[in-house]
C-alpha positions in Angstrom: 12.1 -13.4 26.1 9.3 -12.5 28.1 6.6 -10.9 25.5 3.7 -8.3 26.0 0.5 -9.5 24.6 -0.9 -7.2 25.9 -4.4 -5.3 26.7 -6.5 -5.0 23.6 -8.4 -1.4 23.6 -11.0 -0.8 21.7 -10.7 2.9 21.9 -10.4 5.8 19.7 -7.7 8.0 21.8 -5.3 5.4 23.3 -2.1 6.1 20.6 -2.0 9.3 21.8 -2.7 9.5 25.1 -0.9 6.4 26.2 2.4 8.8 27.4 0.3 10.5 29.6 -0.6 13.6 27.0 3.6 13.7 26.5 3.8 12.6 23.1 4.3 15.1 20.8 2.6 15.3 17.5 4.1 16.1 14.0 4.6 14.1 10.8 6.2 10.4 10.7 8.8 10.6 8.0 6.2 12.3 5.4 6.4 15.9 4.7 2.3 17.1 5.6 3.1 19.6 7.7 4.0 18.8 11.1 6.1 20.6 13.4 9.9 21.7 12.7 11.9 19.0 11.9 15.6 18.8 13.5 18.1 17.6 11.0 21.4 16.9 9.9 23.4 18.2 6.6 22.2 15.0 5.1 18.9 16.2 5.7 18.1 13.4 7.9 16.0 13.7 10.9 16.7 12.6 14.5 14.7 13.2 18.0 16.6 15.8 20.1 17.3 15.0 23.8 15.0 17.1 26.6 16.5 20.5 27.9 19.4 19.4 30.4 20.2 16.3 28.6 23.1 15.9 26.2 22.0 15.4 22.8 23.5 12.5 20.4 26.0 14.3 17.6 24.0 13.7 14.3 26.9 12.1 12.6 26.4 9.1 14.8 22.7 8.9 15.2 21.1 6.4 12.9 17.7 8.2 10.5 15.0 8.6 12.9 12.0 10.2 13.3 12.0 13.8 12.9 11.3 16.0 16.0 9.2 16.4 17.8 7.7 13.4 16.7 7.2 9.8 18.1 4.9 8.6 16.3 4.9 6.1 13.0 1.6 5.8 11.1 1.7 3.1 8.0 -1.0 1.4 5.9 -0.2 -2.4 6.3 0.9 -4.6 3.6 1.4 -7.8 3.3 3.5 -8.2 -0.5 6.2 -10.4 -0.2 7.8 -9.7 -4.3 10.5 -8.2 -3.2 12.0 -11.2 -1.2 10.8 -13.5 -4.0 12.5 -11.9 -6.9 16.1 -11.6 -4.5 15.8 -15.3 -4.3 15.5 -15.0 -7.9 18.2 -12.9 -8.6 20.5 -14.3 -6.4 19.8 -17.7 -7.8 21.1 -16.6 -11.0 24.3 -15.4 -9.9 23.5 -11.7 -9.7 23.6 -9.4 -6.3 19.7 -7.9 -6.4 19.7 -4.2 -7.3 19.4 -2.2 -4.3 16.5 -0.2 -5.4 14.3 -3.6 -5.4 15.3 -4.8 -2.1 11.8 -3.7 0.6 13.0 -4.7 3.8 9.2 -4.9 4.5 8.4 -7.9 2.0 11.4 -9.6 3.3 9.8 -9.8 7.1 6.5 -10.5 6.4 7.4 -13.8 3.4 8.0 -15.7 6.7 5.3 -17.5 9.1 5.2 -15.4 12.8 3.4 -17.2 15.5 1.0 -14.6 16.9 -2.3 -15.3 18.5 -5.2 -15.0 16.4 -8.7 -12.8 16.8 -11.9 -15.0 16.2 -13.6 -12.8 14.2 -12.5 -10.2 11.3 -10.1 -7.3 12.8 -6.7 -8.3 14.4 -4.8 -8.9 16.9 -1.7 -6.7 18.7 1.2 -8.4 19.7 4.7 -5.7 20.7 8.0 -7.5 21.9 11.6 -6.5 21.5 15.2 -7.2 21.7 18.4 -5.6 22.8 21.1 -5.5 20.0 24.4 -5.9 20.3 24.9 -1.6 20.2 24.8 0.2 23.4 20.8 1.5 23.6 19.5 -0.5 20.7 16.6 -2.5 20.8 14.7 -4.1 17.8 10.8 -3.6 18.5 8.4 -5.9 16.6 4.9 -4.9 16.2 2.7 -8.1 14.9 -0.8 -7.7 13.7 -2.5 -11.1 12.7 -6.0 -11.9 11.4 -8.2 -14.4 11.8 -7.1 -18.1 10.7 -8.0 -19.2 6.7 -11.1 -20.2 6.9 -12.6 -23.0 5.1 -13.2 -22.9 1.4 -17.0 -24.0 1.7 -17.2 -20.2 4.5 -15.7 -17.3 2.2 -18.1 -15.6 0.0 -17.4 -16.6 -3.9 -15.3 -15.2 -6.5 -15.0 -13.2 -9.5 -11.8 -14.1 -10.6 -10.5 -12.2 -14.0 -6.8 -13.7 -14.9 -4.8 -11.0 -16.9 -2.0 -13.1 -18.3 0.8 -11.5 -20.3 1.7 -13.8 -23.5 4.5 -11.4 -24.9 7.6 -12.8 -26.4 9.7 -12.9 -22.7 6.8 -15.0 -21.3 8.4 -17.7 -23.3 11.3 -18.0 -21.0 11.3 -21.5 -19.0 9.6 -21.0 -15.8 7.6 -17.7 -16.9 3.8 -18.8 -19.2 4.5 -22.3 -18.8 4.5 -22.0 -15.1 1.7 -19.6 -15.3 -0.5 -22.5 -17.0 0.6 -25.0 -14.9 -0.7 -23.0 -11.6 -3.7 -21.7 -13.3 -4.6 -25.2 -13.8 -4.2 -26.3 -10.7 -5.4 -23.4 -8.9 -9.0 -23.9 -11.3 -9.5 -27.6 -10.1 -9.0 -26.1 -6.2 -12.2 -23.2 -6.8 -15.5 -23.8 -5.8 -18.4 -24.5 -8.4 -19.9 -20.8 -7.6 -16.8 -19.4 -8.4 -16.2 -17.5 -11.7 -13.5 -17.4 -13.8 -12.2 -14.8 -16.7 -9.0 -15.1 -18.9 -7.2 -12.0 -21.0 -4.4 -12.0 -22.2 -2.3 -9.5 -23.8 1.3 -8.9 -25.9 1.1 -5.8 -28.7 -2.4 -5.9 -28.3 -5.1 -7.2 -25.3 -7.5 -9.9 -25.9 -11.1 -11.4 -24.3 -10.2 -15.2 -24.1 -12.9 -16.3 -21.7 -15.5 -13.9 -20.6 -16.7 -14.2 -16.8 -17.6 -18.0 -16.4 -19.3 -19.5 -13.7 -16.8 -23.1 -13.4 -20.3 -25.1 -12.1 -20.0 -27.8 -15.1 -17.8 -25.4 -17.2 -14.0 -25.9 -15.8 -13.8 -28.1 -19.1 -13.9 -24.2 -21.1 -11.6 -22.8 -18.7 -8.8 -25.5 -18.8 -9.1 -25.5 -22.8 -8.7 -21.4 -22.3 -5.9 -21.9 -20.7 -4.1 -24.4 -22.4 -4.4 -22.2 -25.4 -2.2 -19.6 -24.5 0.8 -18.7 -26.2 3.8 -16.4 -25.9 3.9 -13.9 -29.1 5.1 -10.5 -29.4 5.8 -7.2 -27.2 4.1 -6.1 -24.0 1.2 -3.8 -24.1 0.3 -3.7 -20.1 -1.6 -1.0 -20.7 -3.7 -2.4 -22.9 -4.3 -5.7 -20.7 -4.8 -3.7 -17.5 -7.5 -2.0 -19.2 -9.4 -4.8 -20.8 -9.1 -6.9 -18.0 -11.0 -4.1 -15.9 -13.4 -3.9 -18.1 -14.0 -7.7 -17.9 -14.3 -7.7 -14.0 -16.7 -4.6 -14.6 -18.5 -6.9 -16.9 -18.9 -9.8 -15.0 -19.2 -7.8 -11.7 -20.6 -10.2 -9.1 -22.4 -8.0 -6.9 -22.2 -11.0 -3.9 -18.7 -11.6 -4.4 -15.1 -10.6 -4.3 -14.2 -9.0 -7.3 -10.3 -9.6 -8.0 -8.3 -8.7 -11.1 -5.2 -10.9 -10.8 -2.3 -9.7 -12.9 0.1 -12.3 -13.9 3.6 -10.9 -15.9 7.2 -9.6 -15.9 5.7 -5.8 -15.6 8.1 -5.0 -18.5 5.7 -2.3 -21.0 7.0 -1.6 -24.1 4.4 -1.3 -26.2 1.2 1.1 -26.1 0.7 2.4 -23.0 3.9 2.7 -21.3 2.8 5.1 -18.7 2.5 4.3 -15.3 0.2 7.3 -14.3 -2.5 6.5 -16.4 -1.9 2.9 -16.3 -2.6 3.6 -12.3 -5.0 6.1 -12.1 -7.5 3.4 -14.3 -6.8 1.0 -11.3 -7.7 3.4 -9.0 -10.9 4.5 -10.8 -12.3 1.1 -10.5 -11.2 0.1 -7.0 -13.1 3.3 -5.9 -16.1 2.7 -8.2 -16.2 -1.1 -8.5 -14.3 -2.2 -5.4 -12.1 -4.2 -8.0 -9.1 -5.1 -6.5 -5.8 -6.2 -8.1 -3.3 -9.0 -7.2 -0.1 -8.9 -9.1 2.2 -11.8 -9.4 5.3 -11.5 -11.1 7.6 -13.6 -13.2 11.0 -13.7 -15.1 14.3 -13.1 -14.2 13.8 -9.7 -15.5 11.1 -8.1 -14.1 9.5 -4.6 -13.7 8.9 -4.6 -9.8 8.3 -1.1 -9.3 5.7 -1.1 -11.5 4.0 -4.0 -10.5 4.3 -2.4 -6.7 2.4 0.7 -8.0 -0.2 -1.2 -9.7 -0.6 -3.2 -6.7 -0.8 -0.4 -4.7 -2.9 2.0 -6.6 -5.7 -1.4 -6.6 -6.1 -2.2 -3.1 -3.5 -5.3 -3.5 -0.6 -6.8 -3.0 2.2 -8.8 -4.9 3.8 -12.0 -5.1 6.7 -13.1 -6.8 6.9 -16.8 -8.6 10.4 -18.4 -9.8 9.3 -22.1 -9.2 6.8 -25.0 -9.0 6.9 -24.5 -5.7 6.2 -20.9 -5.3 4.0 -21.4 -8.0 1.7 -23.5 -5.8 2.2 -21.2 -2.2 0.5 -18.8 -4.7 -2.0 -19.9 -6.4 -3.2 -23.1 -4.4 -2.9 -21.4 -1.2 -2.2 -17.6 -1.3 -4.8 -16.4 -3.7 -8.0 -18.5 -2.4 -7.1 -17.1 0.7 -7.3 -13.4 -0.2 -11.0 -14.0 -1.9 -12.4 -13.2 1.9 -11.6 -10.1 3.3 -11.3 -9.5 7.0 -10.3 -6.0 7.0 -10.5 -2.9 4.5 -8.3 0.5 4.7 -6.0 -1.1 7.8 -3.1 1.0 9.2 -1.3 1.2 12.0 0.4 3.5 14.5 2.9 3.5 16.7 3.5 5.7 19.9 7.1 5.9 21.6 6.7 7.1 24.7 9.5 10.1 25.1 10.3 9.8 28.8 12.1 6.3 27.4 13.2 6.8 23.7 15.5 9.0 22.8 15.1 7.5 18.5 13.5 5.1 16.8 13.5 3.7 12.8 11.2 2.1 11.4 12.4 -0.5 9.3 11.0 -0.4 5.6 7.4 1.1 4.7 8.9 3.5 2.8 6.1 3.6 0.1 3.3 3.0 3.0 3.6 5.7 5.2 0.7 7.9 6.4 0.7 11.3 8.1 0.0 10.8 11.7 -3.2 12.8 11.6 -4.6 10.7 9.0 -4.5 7.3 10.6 -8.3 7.8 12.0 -9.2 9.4 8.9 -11.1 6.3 7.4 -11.4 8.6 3.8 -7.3 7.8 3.7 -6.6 4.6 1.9 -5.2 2.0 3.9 -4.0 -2.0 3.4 -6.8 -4.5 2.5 -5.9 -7.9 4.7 -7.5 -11.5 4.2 -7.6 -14.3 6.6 -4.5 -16.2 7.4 -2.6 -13.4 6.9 -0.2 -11.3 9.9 1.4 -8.0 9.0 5.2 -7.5 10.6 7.1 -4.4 11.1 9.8 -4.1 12.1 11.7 -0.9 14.3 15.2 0.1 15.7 14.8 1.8 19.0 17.2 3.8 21.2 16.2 4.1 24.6 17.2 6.6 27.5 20.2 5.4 29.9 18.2 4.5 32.3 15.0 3.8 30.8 12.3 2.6 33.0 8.6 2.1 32.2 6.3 2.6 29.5 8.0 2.3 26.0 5.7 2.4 23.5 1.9 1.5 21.8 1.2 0.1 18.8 -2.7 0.6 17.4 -4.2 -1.0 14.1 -7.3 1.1 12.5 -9.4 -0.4 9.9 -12.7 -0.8 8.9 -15.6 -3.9 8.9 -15.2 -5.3 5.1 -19.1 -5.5 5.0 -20.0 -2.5 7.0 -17.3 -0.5 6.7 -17.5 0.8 10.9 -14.2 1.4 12.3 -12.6 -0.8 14.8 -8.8 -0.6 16.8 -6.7 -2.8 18.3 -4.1 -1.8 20.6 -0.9 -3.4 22.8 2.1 -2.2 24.8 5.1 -2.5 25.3 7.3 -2.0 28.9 11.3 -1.5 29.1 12.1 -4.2 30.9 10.7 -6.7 27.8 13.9 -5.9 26.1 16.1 -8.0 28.9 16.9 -10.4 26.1 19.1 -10.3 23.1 18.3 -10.5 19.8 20.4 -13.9 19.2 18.6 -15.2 22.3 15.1 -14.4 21.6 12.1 -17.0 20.5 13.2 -18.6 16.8 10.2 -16.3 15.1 12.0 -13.3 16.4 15.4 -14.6 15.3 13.6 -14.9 11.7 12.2 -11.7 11.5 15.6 -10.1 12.4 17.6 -11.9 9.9 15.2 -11.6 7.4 15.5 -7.6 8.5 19.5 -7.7 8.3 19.8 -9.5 4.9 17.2 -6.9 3.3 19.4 -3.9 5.2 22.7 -5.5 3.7 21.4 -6.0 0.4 20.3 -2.5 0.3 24.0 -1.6 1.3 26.1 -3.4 -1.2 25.8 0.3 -3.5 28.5 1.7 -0.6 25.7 3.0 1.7 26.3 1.5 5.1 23.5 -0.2 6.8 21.3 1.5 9.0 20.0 -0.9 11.7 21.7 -1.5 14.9 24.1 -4.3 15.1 23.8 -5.8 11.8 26.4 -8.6 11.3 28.3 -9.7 8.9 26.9 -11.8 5.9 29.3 -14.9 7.0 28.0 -14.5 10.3 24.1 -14.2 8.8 24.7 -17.4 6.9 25.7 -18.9 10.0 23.1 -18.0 11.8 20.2 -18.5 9.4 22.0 -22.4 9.0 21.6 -22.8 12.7 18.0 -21.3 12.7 17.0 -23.3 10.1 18.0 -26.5 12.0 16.6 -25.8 14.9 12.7 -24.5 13.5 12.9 -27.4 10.3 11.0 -24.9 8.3 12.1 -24.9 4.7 11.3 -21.1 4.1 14.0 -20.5 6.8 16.5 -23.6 5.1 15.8 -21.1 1.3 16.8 -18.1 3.6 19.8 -19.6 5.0 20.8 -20.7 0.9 19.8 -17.2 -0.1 22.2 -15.2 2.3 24.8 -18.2 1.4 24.7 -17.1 -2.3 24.9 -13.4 -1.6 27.7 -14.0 0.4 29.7 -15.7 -2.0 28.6 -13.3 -4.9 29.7 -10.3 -2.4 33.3 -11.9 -1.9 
């Protein structure tokens, strides 16, 4: 498959010129006013073909944007919990509910093999794929930052551990695992590195104020081997204490982290998500605070723990096992202590002279009105080194499509100066001359991980949306051959995980 790496431009008008002042402006899925949108009696939208063309019957069109847009504006994101806590779920003999299942987190828990920018900011990559549907193509936009640097480079930490010891945390696999990791993950930190423990059940506790771990890992290793699992969940009351611990120990010449570890189940206190949220907000605006949230149990409030995440300038990952446990904690988290980019999003522009519809696959929380993705005052995704960003989009092009199909533009701003920068790459018709069962093994990884999420998201009755989908037997097989042929062991659990769902949906 012959990929377009295309020209990087650092300029400001590019995503909406690149059509040749053709593309037409509106709103990309989010209702902030745009122009009229076209639309079945299901209410979803779909691009209407040019005067003199016959247009597509609704009933058969897939949800696209609505017209007269081509556009798609996101803030990147880079959780993975969703695919975690499937794993999870599907381990334990149970079909995930639908409602959990981001197709987003799914495609971006796998390694891509994009080039890499030497400095903060990104790089664009754009290739594609014909599906096995007449006019369908999968499009893959992938963003990647610079490569982890070393652990002696980043700036230090301000680490404060949130840790919820109610009585579920007692579950095999939940605290203990917690402990273990936390361990671990305190022997891996630098000596300028500092360190804060609360925990919290019916009520929240100060365990270790801010500690520098020069000479003092001893305290923090005695900290946590104290904990304990006790009595209900008061999130509330542990999200607020543990902000006012970072605020506390604020280190003005570091990153400033609140890292939430629990099964997001409230039912004590505080039960409220707004004002559990809008305190996470206040202090990632004031403080610049951010929150990771790592969630555990095979019952588990993953909504929630995606709003807090969100709300706090974060993401989420989901642990099950020792080995996710140490992906985590040993490698995930020291990782996001540098950040490379604040407030990123992205945009894409299909060019209409070649689409005639396009679907972007997941984002459904992330989405940003088009006119706001050079608005730096609109929140975007905070990125770290070592990270890429994946998304993921079903296109129909024109019979006869020739030419310019589409550009793909990341936005964000310096982490230390906070000045604007883009990226931007393209994409021509004739890179989609190969299918999607043909393409490079990353590509064949992202899809799969893409189909599995859009037939878990099905099994409520719903059809699946993206173009030539196949079966769950013929996933499994697939995944089983892909997995061979890459030896990579995330693809070998991938391959088990669409196994299991298979069985449990027979």
């Amino acid at each position: 498959m012959e990929r377009y790496r295309i020209r990087r431009l650092r300029t400001a008008l590019l995503a909406v010129t690149a059509a040749g002042g053709l593309l037409l402006t509106g709103c990309s899925g989010t209702d902030d006013g745009g122009g009229d949108k076209a639309s079945d009696s299901s209410g979803r939208g779909y691009a209407p073909a040019p005067e003199g063309e016959q247009q597509s019957s609704p009933d058969d069109s897939r949800e696209v944007a609505p017209s007269p847009d081509y556009l798609s504006t996101f803030a990147l994101d880079v959780d993975t919990a969703s695919y975690g806590y499937a794993r999870r779920t599907l381990a334990d003999g149970r079909l995930p509910d639908p409602s959990t299942v981001r197709p987003e987190e799914f495609v971006n828990s796998f390694r891509q093999d994009y080039d890499r920018p030497d400095g903060n900011g990104f790089t664009v990559t754009v290739d594609g794929a014909r599906t096995t549907e007449d006019d369908w193509s999968l499009v893959r936009v992938g963003l990647a930052t610079r490569g982890a640097e070393d652990a002696d480079d980043r700036p230090p930490a301000a680490l404060t551990f949130v840790i919820d010891i109610s009585g579920s945390m007692g579950e095999p696999g939940r605290l203990d695992l917690a402990k273990d990791s936390l361990d671990t993950m305190t022997d891996q930190l630098r000596d300028d590195d500092s360190v804060a423990i609360v925990t919290f059940s019916d009520e929240a506790e100060r365990v270790l104020p801010m500690t520098r771990l020069d000479g003092r890992r001893g305290e923090v290793h005695d900290a946590i081997d104290s904990l304990e699992p006790t009595d209900s969940t008061n999130l509330g009351a542990g999200v607020e204490t543990g902000y006012e611990t970072a605020e506390d120990g604020l280190r003005e010449d570091a990153t400033n982290r609140v890292v939430l570890i629990s099964d997001a189940l409230a039912n004590t206190g505080d039960t409220d998500s707004e004002s559990i949220l809008e305190r996470i907000a206040s202090e990632r605006r004031e403080h610049g605070i951010t929150l990771f949230g790592v969630g555990v149990g095979s019952d588990y409030g993953d909504e929630l723990m995606e709003e807090l995440a969100d709300k706090g300038d974060g993401h989420t990952a989901y642990v099950s096992d020792d080995e996710d446990a140490r992906k985590v904690f040993v490698e995930q988290l020291p990782q996001n202590i540098d950040l490379t980019a604040r407030d990123a999003k992205a945009q894409v522009a299909f060019d209409p002279e070649t689409v005639r519809e396009f679907r972007l696959v997941g984002y459904d929380d992330r989405k940003v009105a088009d006119d706001d993705f050079r608005d730096d005052r609109v929140d975007g995704g905070e990125v770290g080194p070592g990270h890429t960003v994946t998304a993921l989009y079903a296109v129909r092009t024109k019979e006869g499509a020739d030419g310019h199909l589409a550009t793909a533009s990341v936005r964000w701003l310096d982490p230390e100066t906070r000045d604007p920068h883009e990226e931007s790459g393209q994409l021509e018709t004739d890179a989609l001359d190969t299918s999607v069962h043909r393409a490079s093994s990353r590509f064949q990884v992202t899809t799969l991980a893409a189909y599995f999420a859009d037939t878990l998201r099905s099994t409520d009755g719903n059809r699946t949306s993206l173009p030539g989908c196949p079966s769950l037997s013929e996933l499994s097989d697939e995944a089983r051959d892909l997995a061979r042929t890459t030896e990579d062991e995330d693809v070998s659990q991938l391959a088990d995980a669409i196994g299991e769902a298979q069985r449990l949906h027979d």
